[in-house]
BALOBA-1460 file (C-alpha; in Angstrom, 3 decimals):
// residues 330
<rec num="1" residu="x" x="-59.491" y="-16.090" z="-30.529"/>
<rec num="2" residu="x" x="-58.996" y="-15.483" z="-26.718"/>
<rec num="3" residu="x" x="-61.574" y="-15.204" z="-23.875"/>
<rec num="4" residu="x" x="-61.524" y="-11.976" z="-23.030"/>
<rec num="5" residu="x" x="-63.045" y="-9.574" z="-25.065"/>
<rec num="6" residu="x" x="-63.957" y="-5.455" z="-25.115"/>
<rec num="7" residu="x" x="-67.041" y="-3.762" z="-26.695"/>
<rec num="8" residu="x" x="-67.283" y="-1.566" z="-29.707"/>
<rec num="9" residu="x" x="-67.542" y="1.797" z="-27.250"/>
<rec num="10" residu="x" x="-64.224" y="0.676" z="-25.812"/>
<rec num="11" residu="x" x="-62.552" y="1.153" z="-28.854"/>
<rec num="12" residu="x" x="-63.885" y="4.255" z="-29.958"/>
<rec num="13" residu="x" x="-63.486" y="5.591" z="-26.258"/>
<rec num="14" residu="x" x="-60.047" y="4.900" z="-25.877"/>
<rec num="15" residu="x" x="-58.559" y="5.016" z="-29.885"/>
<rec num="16" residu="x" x="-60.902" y="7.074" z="-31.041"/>
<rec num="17" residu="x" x="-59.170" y="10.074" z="-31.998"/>
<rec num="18" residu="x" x="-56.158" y="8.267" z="-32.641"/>
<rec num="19" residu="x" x="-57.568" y="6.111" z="-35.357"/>
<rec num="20" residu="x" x="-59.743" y="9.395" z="-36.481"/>
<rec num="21" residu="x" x="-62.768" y="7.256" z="-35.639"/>
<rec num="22" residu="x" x="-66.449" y="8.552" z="-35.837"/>
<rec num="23" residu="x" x="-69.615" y="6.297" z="-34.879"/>
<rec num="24" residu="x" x="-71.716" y="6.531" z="-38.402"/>
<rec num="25" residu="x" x="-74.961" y="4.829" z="-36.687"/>
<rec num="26" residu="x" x="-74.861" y="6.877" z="-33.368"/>
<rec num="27" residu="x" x="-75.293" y="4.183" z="-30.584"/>
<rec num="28" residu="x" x="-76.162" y="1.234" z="-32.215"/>
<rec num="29" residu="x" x="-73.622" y="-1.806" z="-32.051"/>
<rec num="30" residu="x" x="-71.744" y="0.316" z="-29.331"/>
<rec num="31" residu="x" x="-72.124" y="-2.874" z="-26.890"/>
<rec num="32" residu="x" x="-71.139" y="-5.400" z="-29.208"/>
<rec num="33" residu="x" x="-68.399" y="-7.669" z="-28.568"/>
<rec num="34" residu="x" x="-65.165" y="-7.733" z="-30.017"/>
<rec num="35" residu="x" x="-63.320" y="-11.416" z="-29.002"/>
<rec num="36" residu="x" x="-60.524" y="-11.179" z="-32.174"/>
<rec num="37" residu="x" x="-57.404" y="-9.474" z="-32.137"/>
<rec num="38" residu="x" x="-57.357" y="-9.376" z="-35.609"/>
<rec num="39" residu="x" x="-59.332" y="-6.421" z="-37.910"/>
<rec num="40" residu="x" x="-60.480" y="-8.482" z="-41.555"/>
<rec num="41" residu="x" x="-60.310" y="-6.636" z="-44.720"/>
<rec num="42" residu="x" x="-63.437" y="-7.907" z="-46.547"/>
<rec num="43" residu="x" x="-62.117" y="-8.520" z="-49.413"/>
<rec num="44" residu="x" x="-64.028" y="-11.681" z="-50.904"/>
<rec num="45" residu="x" x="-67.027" y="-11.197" z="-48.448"/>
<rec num="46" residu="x" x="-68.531" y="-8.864" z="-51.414"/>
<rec num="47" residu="x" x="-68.558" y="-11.715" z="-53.698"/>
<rec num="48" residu="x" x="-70.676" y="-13.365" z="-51.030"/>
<rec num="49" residu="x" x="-67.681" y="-15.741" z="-49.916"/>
<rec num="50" residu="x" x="-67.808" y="-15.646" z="-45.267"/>
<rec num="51" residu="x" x="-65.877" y="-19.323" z="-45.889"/>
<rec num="52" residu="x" x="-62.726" y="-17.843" z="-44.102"/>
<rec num="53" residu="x" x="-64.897" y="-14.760" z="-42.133"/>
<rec num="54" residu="x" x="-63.135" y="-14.509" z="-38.383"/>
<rec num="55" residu="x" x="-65.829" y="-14.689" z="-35.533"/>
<rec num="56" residu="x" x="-66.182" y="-11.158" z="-33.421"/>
<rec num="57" residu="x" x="-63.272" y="-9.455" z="-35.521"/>
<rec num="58" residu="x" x="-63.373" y="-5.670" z="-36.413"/>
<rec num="59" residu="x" x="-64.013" y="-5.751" z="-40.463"/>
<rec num="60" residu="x" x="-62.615" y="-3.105" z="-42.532"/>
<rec num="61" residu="x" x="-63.713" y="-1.567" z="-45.998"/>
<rec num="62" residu="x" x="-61.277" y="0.853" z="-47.983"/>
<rec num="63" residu="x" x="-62.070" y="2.500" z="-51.130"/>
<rec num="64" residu="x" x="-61.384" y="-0.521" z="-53.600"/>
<rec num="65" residu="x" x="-64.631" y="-2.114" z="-51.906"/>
<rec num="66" residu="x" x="-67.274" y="0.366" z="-51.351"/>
<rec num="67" residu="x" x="-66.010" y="1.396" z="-55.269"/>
<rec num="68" residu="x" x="-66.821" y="-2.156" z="-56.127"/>
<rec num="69" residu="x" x="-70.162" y="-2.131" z="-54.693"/>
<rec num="70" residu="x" x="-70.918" y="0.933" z="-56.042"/>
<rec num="71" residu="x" x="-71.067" y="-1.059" z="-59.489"/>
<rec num="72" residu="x" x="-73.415" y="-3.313" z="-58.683"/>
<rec num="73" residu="x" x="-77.233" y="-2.557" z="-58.907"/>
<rec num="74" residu="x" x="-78.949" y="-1.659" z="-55.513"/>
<rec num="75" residu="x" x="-80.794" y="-4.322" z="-54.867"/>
<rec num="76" residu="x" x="-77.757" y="-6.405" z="-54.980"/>
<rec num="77" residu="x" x="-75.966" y="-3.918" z="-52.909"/>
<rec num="78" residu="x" x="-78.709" y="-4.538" z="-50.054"/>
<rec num="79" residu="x" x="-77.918" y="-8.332" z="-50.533"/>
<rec num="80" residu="x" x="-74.259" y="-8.232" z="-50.210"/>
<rec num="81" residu="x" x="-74.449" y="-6.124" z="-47.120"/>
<rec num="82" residu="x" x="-77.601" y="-7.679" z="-45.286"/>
<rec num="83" residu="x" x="-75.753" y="-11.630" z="-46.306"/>
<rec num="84" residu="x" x="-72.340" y="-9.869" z="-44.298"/>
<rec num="85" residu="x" x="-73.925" y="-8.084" z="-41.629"/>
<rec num="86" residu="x" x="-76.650" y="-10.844" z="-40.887"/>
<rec num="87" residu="x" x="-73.967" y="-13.818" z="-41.059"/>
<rec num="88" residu="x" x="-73.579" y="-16.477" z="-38.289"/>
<rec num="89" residu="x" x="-70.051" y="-14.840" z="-37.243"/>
<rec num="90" residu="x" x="-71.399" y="-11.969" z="-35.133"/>
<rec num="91" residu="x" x="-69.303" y="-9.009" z="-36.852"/>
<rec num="92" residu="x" x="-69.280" y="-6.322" z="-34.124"/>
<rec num="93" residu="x" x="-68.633" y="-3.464" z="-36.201"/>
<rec num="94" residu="x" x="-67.636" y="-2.534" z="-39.647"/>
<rec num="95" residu="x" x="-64.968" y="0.423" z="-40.088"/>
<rec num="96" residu="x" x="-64.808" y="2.030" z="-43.686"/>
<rec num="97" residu="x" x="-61.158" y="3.765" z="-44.159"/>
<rec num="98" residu="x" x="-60.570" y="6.828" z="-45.916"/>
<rec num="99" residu="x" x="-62.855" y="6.927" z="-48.410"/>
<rec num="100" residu="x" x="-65.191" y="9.963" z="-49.967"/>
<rec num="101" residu="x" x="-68.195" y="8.576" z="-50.365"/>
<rec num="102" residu="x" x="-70.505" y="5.969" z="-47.841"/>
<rec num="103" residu="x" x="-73.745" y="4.125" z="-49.800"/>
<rec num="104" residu="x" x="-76.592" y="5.086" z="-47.934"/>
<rec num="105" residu="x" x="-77.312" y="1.236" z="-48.381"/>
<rec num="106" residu="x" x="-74.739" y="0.254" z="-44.892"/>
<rec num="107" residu="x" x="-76.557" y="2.991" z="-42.973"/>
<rec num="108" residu="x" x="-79.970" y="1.261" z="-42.992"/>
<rec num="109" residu="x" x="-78.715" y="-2.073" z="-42.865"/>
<rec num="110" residu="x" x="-76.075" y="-1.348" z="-40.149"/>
<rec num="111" residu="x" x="-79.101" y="-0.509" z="-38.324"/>
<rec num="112" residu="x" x="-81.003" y="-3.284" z="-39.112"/>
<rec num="113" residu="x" x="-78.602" y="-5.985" z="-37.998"/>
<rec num="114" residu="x" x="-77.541" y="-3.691" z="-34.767"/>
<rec num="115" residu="x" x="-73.723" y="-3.368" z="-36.172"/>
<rec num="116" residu="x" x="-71.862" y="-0.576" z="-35.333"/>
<rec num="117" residu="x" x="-70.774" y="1.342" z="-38.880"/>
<rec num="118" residu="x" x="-67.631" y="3.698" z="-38.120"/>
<rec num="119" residu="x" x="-65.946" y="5.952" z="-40.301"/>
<rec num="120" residu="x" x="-62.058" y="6.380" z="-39.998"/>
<rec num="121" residu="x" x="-59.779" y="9.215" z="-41.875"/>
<rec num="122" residu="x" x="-56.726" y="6.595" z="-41.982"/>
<rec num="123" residu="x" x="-55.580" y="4.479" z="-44.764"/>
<rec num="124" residu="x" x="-56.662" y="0.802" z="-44.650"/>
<rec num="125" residu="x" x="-53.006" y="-0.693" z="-43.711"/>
<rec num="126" residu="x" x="-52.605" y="1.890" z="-41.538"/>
<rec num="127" residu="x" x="-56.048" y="1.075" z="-40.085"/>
<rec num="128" residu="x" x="-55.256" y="-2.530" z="-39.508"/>
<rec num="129" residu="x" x="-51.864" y="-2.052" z="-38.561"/>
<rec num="130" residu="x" x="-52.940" y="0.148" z="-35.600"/>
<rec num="131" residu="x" x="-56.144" y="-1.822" z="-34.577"/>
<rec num="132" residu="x" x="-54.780" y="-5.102" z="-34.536"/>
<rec num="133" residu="x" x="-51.523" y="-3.658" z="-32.410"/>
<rec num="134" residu="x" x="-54.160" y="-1.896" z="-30.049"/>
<rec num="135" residu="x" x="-56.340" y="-5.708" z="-29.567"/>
<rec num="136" residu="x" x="-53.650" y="-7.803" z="-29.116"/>
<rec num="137" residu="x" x="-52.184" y="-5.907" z="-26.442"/>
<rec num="138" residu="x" x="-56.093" y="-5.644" z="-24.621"/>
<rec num="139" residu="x" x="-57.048" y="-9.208" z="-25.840"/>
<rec num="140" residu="x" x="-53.677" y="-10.686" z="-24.531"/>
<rec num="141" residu="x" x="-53.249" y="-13.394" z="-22.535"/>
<rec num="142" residu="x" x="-52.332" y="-12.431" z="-18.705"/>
<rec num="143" residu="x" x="-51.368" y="-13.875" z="-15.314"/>
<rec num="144" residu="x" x="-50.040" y="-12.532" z="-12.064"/>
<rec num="145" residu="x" x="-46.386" y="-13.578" z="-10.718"/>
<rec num="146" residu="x" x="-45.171" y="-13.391" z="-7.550"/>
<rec num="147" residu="x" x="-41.600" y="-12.280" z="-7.770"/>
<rec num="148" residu="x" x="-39.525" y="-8.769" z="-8.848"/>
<rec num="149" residu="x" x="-38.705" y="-7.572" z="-12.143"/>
<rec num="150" residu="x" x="-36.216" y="-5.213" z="-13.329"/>
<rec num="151" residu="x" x="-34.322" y="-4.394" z="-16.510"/>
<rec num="152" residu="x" x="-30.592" y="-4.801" z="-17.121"/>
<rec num="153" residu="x" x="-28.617" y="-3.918" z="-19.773"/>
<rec num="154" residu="x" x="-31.714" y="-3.449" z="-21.936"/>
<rec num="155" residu="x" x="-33.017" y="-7.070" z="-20.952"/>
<rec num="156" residu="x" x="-35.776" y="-7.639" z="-18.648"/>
<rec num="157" residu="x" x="-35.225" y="-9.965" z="-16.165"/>
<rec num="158" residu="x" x="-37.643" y="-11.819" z="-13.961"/>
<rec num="159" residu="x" x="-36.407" y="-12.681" z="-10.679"/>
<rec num="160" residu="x" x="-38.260" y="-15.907" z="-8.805"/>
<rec num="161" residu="x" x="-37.664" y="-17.606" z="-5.754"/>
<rec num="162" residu="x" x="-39.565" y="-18.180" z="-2.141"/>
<rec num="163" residu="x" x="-40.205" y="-15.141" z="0.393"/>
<rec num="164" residu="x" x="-37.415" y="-14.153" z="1.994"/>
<rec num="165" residu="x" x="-34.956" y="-15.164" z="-0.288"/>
<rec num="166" residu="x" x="-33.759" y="-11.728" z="-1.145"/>
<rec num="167" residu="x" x="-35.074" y="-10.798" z="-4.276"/>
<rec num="168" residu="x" x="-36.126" y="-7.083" z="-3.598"/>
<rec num="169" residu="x" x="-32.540" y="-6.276" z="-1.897"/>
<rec num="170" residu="x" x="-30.671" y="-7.924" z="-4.991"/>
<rec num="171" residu="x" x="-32.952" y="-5.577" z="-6.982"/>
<rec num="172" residu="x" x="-32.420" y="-2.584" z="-4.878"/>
<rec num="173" residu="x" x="-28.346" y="-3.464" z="-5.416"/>
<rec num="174" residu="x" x="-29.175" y="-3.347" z="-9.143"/>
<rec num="175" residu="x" x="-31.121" y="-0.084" z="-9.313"/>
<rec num="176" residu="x" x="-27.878" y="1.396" z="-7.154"/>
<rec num="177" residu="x" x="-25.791" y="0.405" z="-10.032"/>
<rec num="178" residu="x" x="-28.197" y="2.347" z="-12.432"/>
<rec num="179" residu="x" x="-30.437" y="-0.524" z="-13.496"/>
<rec num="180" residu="x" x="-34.291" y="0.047" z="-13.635"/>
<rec num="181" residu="x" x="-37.407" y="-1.523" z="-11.775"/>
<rec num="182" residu="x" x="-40.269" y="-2.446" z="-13.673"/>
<rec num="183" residu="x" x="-42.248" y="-4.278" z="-10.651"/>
<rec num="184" residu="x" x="-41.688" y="-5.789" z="-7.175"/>
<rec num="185" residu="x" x="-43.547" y="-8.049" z="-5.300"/>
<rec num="186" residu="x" x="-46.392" y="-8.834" z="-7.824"/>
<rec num="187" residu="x" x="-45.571" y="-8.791" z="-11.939"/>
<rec num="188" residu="x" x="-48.404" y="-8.769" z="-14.669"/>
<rec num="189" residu="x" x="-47.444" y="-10.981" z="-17.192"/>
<rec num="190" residu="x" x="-48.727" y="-10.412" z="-20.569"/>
<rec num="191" residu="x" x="-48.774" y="-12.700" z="-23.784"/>
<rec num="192" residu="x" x="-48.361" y="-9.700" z="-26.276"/>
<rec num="193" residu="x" x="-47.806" y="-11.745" z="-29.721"/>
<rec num="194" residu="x" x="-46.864" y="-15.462" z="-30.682"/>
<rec num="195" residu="x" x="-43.305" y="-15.328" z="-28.837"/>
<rec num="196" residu="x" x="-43.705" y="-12.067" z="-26.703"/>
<rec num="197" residu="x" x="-44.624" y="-11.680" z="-23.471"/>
<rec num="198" residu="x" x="-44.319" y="-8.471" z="-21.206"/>
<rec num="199" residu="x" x="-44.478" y="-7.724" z="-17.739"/>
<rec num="200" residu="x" x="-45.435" y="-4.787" z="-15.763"/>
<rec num="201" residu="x" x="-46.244" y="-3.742" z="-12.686"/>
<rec num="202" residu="x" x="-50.680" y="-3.388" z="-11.110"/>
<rec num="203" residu="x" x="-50.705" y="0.430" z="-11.224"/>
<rec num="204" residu="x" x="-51.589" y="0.566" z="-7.227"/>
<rec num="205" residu="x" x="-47.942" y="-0.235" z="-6.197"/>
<rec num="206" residu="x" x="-46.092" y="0.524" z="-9.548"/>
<rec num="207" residu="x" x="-42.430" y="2.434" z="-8.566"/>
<rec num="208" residu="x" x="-42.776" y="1.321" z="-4.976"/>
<rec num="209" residu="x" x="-40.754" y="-1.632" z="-3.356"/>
<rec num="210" residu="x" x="-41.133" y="-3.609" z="0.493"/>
<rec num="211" residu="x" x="-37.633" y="-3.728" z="2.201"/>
<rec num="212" residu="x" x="-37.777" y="-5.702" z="5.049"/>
<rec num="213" residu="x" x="-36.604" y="-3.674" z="7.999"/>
<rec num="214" residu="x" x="-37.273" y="-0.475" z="6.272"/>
<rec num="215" residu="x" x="-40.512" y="-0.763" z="4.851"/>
<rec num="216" residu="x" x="-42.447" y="0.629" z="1.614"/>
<rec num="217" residu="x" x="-40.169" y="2.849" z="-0.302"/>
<rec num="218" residu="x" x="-41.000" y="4.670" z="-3.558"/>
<rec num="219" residu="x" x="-38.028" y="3.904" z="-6.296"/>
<rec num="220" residu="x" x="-38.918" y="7.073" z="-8.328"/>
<rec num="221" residu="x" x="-38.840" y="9.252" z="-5.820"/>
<rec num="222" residu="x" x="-35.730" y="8.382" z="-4.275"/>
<rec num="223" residu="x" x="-33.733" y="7.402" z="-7.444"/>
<rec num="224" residu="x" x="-35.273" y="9.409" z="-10.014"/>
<rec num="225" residu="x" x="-37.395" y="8.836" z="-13.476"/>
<rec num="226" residu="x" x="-34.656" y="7.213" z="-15.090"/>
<rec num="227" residu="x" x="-34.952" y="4.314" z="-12.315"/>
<rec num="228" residu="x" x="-37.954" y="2.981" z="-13.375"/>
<rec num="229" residu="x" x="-39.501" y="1.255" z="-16.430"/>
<rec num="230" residu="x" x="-43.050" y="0.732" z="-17.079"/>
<rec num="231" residu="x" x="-43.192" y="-2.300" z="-18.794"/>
<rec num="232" residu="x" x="-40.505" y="-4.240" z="-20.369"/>
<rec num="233" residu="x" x="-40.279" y="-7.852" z="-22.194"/>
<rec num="234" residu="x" x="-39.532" y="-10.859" z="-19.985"/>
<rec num="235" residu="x" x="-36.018" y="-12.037" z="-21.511"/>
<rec num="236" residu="x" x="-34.707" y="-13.999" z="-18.821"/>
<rec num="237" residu="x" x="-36.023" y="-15.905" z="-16.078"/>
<rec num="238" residu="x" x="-33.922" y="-16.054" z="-12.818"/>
<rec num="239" residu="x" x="-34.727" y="-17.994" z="-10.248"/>
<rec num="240" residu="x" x="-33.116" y="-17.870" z="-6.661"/>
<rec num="241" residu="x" x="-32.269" y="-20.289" z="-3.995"/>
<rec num="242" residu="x" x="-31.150" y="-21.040" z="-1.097"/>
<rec num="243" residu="x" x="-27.629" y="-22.796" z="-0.965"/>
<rec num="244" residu="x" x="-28.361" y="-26.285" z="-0.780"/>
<rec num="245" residu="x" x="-24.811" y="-28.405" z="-0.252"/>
<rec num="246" residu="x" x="-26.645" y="-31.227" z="-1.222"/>
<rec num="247" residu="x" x="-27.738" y="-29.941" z="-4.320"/>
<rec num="248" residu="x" x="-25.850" y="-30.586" z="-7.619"/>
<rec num="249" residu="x" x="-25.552" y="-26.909" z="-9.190"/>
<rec num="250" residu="x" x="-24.649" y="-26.512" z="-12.043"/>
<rec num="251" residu="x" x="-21.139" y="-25.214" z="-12.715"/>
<rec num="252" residu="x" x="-20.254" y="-25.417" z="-16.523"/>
<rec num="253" residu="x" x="-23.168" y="-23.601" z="-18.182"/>
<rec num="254" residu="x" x="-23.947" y="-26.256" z="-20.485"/>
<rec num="255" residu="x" x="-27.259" y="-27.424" z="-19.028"/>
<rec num="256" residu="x" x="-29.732" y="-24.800" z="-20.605"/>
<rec num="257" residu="x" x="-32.917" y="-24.368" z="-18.421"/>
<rec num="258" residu="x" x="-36.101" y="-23.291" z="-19.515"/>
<rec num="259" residu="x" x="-39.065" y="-21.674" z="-17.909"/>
<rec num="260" residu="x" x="-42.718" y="-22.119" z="-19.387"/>
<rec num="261" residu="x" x="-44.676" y="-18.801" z="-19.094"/>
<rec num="262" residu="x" x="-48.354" y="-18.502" z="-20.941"/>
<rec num="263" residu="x" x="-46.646" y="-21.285" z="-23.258"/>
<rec num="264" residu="x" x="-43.844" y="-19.495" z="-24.320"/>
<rec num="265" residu="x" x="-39.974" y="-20.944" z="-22.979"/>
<rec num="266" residu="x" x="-38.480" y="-17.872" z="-21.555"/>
<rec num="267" residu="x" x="-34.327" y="-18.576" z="-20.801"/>
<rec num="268" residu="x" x="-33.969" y="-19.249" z="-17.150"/>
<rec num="269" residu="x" x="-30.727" y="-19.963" z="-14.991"/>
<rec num="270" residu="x" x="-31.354" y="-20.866" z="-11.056"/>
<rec num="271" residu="x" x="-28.730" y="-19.261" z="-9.112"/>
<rec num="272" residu="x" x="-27.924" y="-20.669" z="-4.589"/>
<rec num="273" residu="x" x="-27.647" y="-17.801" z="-2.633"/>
<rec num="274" residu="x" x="-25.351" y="-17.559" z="0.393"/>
<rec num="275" residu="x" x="-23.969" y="-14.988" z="2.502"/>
<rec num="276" residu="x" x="-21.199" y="-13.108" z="1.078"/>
<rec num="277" residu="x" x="-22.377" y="-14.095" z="-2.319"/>
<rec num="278" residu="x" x="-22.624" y="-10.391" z="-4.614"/>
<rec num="279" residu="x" x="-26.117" y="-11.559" z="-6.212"/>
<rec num="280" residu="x" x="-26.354" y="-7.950" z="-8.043"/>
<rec num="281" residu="x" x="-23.046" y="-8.731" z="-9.915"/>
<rec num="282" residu="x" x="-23.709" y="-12.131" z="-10.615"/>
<rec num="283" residu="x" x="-27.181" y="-11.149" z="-12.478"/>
<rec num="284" residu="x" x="-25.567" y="-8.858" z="-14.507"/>
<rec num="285" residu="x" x="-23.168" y="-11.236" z="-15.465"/>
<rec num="286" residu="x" x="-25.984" y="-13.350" z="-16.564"/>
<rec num="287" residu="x" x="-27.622" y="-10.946" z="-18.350"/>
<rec num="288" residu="x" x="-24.422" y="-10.119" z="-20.347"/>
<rec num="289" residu="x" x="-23.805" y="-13.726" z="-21.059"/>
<rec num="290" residu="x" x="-27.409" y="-13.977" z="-22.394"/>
<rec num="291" residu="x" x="-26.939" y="-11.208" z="-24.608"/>
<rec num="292" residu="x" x="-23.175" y="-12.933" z="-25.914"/>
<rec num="293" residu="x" x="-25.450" y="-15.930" z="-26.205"/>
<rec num="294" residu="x" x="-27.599" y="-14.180" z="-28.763"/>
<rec num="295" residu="x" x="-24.637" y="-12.909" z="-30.683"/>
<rec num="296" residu="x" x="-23.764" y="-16.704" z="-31.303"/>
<rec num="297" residu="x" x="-21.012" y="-16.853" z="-28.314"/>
<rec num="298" residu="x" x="-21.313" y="-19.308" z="-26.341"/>
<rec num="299" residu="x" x="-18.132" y="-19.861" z="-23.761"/>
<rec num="300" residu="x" x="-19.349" y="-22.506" z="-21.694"/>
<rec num="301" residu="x" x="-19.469" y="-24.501" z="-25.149"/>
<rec num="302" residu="x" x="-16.683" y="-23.046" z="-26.781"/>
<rec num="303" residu="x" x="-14.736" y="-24.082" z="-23.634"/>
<rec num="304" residu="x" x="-16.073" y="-27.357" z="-23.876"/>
<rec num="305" residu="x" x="-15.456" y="-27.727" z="-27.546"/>
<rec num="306" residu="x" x="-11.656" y="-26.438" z="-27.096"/>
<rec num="307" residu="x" x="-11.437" y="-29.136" z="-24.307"/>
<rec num="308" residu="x" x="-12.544" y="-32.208" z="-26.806"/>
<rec num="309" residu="x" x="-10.622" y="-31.225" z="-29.376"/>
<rec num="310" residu="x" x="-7.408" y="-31.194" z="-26.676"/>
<rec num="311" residu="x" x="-8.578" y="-35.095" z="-25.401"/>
<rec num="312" residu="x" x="-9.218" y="-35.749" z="-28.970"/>
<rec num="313" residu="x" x="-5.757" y="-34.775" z="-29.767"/>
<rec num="314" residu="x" x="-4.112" y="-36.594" z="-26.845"/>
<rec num="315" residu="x" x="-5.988" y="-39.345" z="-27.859"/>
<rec num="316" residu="x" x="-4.821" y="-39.732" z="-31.170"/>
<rec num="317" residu="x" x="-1.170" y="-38.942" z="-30.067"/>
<rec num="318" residu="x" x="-1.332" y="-41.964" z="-27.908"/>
<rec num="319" residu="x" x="-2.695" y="-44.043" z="-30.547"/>
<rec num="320" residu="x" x="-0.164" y="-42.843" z="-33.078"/>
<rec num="321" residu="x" x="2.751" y="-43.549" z="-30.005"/>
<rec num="322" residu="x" x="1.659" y="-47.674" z="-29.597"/>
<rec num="323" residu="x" x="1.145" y="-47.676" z="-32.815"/>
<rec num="324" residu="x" x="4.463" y="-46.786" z="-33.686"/>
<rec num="325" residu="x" x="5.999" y="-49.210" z="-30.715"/>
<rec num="326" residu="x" x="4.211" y="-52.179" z="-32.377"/>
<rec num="327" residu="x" x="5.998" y="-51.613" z="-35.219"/>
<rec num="328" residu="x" x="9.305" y="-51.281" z="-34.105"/>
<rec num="329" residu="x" x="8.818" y="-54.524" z="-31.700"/>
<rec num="330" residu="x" x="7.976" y="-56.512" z="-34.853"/>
């Protein structure tokens, strides 16, 4: 269940003729709420079980149930449907898949309990499939970053760090060397599923980037369609610095960062920038490291691995060499 939510009219206005959706009850139920981002198949609710009933979720009805209430005798049909549409969970709207035939029966009580009844030409897992796809991207979770964003190699890649740091002209470097923008400045983050999350660019500066010195610059213009990405999942979080020689960096690769974003630990690597530094190359080094990372390479460890094994084996040389002294001495 999230806190945002979108009204019955919002789906049909915006899916309805992909879904094949058609308001049964005109305009009643067209303002109620839908908080869920998952669309119930009634199943058991016809038995008169709402133990397990989600709270302001789409419900769905395919052929197997309105052919099961079509068995029962009317006045129990009236029961079934006034106990489900009158229940304490606030169903917004009830959408009956493909199906022939719609009891008269849900018309009058859709109307008495002010839910919206809607008729859709699609199969029931196709129904669901599509729905609950379509609500968790509008239900998700979202949040505003301040930083640049921009795909490379196929990963997207999140770029952090303080004003002035340089983010937009190691971006710019990238989209030289064919990579794509997906959003400068400000980035929508999204929450799309349990370990997804997506970010995107607000549509009122989407392809454009600030270069200081040169001002607001439009990326799709200049570079051309293929230089730009709508919206891309967050992969990899960089974040950038200035070169501290205080600071401890880290230089083996075995310290594996982390960065928390809408609760889900996105990869993230910080990286000092100085002058003379290529920050465009080093990025897409780190992007194809991530990806040898995810094949199950890992050379920082491997390295380190090789290296313990060659102590190991000094080690026990040594021990082997006294060893052998002792026992001539005696």
């Amino acid at each position: 269940m999230t806190n945002k939510f979108i009204k019955v009219k919002d789906l049909i206005n915006e899916k309805g003729k992909e879904f094949q959706l058609s308001a049964l009850t005109d305009k009643t139920g067209l303002e109620n709420i839908i908080r869920s981002t998952r669309a119930q198949k009634a199943g058991l609710v016809l038995a008169g079980f709402l133990e397990h009933l989600i709270p302001s979720s789409i419900q769905i009805f395919g052929n197997s149930e309105i052919s099961f209430l079509t068995t029962l005798p009317l006045k129990r049909q009236r029961e079934v449907i006034d106990n489900f549409f009158s229940s304490k969970f606030k169903i917004p709207c009830l959408v009956i898949s493909k199906t022939p035939f719609i009891p008269e029966v849900f018309l009058k009580s859709a109307e008495k309990w002010k839910v919206s009844l809607i008729k859709s030409n699609l199969f029931s897992s196709n129904l669901i499939s599509n729905i609950t796809s379509y609500l968790e991207n509008r239900l998700a979770h979202t949040m505003t970053i301040h930083g640049v964003m921009v795909e490379v190699f196929g990963l997207g890649v999140l770029i952090l760090g303080k004003s002035g740091v340089g983010k937009s002209e190691i971006v710019l470097d990238l989209i030289v060397k064919g990579h794509r923008l997906v959003a400068d400045d400000v980035v929508e983050i999204k929450r799309t599923s349990l370990n997804t999350i997506e970010g995107q660019s607000p549509t009122t500066i989407r392809h454009h980037m600030e270069i200081r010195g040169l001002g607001i610059i439009n990326i799709k213009d200049i570079f051309g369609v293929t230089s730009i990405r709508m919206v891309k999942k967050v992969h990899l979080v960089v974040e950038l610095e200035e070169w501290k020689t205080s600071h401890e960096y880290d230089r083996l690769g075995l310290d594996e960062k982390t960065h928390e974003i809408l609760g889900i630990k996105i990869p993230k690597i910080i990286i000092p920038v100085a002058p003379g530094r290529n920050m465009a190359m080093i990025i897409e080094i780190a992007a194809r490291n991530y990806l040898l990372k995810k094949m199950g390479y890992h050379s920082a460890e491997e390295l380190n691995q090789k290296l313990i094994s060659k102590i190991n084996e000094e080690t026990r040389v040594i021990r082997n060499e006294k060893k052998t002294k002792k026992q001539l001495l005696f």
